[in-house]
C-alpha positions in Angstrom: 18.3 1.1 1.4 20.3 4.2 2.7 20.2 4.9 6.0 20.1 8.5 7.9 21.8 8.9 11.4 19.5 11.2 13.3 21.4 11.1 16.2 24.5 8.4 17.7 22.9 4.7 17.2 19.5 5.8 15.5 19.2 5.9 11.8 16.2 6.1 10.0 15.9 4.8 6.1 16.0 7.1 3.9 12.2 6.3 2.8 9.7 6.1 5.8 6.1 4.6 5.4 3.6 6.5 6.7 0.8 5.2 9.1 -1.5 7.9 9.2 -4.3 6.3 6.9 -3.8 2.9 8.8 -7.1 3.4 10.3 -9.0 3.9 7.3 -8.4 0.4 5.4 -10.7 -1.8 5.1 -8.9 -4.2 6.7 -7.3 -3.6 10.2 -6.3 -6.7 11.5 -3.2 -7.2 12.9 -1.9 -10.0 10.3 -2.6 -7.0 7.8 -1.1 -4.8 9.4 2.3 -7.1 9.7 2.0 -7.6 5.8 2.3 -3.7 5.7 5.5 -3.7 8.2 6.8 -7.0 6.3 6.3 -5.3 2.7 8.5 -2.0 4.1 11.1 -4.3 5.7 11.6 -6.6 2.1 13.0 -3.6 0.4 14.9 -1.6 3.4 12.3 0.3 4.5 12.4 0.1 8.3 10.7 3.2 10.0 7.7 3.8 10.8 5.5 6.8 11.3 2.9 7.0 13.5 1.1 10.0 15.4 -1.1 9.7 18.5 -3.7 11.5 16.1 -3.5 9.3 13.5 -6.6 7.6 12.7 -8.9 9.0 15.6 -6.1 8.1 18.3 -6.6 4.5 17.1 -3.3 4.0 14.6 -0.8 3.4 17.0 -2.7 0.7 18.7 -3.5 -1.1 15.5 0.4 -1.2 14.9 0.5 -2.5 18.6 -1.6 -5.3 17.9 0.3 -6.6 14.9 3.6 -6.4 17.1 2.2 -8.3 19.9 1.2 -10.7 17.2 5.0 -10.8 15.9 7.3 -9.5 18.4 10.4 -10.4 16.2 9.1 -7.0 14.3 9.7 -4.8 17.1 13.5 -5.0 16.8 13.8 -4.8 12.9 12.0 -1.0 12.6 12.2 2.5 14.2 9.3 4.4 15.3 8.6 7.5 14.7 5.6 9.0 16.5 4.1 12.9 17.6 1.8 14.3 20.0 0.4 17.8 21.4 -2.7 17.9 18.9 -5.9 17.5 20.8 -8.6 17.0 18.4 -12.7 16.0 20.1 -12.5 12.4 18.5 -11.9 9.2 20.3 -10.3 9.6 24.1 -10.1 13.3 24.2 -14.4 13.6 22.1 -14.9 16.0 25.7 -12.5 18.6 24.1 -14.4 21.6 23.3 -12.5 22.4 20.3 -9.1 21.2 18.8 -6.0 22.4 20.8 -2.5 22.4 20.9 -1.0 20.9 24.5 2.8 21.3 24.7 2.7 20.9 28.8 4.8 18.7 30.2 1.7 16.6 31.9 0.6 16.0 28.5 3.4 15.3 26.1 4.4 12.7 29.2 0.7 11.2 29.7 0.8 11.4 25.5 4.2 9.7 25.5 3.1 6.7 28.2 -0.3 6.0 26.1 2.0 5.8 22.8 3.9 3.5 24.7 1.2 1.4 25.8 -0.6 1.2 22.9 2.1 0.3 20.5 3.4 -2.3 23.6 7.1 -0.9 23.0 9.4 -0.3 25.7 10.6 3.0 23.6 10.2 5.0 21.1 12.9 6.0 18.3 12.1 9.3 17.6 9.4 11.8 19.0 8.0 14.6 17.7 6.3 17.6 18.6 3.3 17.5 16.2 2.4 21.4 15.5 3.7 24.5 16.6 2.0 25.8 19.7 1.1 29.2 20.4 0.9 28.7 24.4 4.1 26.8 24.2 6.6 27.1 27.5 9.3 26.9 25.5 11.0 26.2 28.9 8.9 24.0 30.6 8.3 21.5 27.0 12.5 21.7 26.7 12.4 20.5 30.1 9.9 17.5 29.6 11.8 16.3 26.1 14.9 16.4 27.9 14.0 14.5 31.1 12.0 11.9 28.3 15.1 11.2 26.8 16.7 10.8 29.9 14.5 8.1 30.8 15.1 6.2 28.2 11.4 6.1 26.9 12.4 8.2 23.5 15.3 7.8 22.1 15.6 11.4 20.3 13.1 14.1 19.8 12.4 16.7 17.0 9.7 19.0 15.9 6.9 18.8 12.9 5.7 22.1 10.8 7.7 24.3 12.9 9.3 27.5 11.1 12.9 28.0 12.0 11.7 31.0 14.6 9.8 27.8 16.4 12.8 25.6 16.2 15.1 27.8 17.8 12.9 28.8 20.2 12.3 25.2 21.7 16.1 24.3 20.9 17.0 27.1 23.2 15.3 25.5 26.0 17.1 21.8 25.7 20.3 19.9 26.0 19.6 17.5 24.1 19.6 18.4 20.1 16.9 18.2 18.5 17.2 16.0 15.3 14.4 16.9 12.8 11.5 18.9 11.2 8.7 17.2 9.7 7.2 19.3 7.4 5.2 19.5 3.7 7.3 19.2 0.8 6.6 17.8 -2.4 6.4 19.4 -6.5 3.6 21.6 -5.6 4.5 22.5 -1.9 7.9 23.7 -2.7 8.0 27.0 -1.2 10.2 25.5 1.4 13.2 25.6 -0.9 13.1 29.1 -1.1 11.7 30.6 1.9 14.6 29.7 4.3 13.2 26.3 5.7 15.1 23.8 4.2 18.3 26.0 3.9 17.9 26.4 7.6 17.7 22.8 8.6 20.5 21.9 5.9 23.4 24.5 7.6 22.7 22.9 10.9 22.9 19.4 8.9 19.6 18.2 10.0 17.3 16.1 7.8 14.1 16.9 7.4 11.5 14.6 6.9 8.9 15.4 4.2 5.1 14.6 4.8 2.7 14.2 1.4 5.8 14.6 -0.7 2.8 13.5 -3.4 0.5 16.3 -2.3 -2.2 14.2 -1.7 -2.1 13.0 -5.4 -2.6 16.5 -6.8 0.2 16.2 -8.5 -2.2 14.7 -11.5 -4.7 17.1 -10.8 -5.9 18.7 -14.4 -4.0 22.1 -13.4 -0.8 20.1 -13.3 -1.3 18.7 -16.9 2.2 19.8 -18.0 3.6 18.3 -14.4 1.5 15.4 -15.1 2.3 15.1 -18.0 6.5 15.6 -17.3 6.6 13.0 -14.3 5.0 10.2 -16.6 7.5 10.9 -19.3 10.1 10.2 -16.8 8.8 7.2 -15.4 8.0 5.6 -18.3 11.7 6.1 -19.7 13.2 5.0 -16.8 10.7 2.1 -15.9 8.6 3.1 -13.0 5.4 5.0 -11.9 5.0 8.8 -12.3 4.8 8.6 -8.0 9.0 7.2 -7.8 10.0 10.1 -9.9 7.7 12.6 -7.7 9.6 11.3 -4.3 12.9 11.0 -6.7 12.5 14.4 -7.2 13.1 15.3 -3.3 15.5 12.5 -2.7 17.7 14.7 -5.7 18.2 17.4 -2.8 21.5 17.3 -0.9 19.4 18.5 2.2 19.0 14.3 2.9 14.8 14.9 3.1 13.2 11.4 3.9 10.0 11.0 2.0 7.0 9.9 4.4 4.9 7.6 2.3 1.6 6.5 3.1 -1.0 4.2 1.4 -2.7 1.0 2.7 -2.2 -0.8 -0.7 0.2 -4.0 -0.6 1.1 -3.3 -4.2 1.9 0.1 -4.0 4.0 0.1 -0.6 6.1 -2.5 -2.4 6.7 -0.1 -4.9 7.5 2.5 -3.0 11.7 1.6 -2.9 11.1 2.4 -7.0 12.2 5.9 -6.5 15.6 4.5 -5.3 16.1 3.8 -8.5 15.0 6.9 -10.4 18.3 9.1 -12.5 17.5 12.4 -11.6 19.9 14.8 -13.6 19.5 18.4 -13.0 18.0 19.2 -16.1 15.4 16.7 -15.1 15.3 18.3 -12.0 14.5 21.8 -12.9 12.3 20.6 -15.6 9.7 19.1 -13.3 10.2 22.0 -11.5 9.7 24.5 -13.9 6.3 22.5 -15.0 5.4 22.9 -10.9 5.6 26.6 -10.6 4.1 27.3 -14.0 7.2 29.0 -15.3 10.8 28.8 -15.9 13.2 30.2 -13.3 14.3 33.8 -13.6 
């Protein structure tokens, strides 16, 4: 599996399984949770990305418990995990309505519960989750920087910020940050036009892609012809319709990592597949063609 330096020492693989649906399986238990970590680590995958959201502010601990259980684990992956939403669920249910918090009291109280809950001495890689309208671009620079310091993250980055966000909260820090987080996949594809990608790709930062399937509406009957395109692919080149999808955006020189999240066994062992996916640039701008409805001027 390829590897992405984010920053000096920390790489990230090039495909990252995402936790955000840990919560919601049927089974929770730590050895299941393990099997998940295990499954990702058997074909290269070795980052993980979690949220203090995720799952009602429960996801992260879940992964805690299975590296308590198998401390070896802790070692072998990269963590990847974001804070400043506030959502009236689970420890903050008194909120009267779902906020954004980008003060340094709470991205630090945010960053010690992560850190508690997944029983890690660090994390790899933190992000800030959603741009924030109140942000003190000043005083949240401040906070990331004196994090890192610390030693408690080991390199910081941003999630669904525009480029006007970015360089906004880059202006306020040393340190650089590494990353944008944000929706890309067949059908969310304005960002290689509107400036985002290009953006992050002349500073030569990867982004990271979150529901690079859209959710599964990729095979939603008003993709048909997409649909219809991405199984042709696969079945030539001997995987599932979802490798070619996530092929699709590993095709881009702009190094995107694809987050991938399901709670099946089956299908996270399947998700190194699109490592092995020939994407010409025909192929390339056919899917794509079949995405926006239309050929390319």
């Amino acid at each position: 599996m390829q590897k992405i330096e984010i920053a000096p020492g920390i790489a990230l693989s090039r495909l990252v399984y995402g936790m955000w649906r840990l919560g919601d399986d049927e089974v929770t238990s730590a050895a299941h949770v393990q099997a998940k970590v295990e499954a990702c680590l058997a074909q290269g995958i070795t980052t993980m990305d979690q949220a203090d959201i995720y799952g009602g502010y429960t996801a992260e601990a879940l992964l805690g418990e299975a590296l308590k259980a198998a401390p070896a684990l802790r070692d072998q992956i990269e963590i990847v995990t974001k804070c400043d939403i506030v959502a009236p669920v689970g420890r903050h249910a008194a909120a009267r309505v779902k906020y954004y918090d980008t003060s340094a009291a709470h991205i630090t109280a945010s960053v010690e519960t992560s850190l508690r809950d997944m029983g890690t001495d660090r994390i790899d890689l933190l992000l800030v989750h959603r741009p924030d309208p109140l942000m003190d671009a000043c005083e949240t620079g401040a906070c990331l920087d004196a994090l890192v310091a610390s030693g408690k993250v080991r390199s910081v980055g941003v999630s669904n910020f525009r480029p006007w966000d970015f360089t906004l909260l880059q202006s306020a820090m040393q340190t650089r940050l590494v990353t944008n987080q944000i929706e890309i996949s067949l059908t969310c594809n304005a960002p290689f036009t509107n400036g985002d990608i290009a953006f992050h790709q002349e500073r030569g930062l990867p982004l990271m892609a979150w529901s690079p399937l859209a959710g599964g509406s990729l095979l939603s009957g008003a993709q048909a012809p997409l649909r219809e395109a991405l199984h042709r692919v696969g079945a030539e080149q001997g995987v599932d319709w979802s490798a070619v999808a996530v092929a699709w955006l590993l095709r881009h020189p702009a190094r995107i990592l694809p987050v991938m999240g399901t709670n099946s066994l089956e299908r996270i062992g399947r998700i190194s597949d699109a490592m092995k996916v020939e994407m010409d640039r025909q192929t390339w701008f056919e899917l794509y063609t079949c995405a926006l409805g239309h050929e390319v001027p």
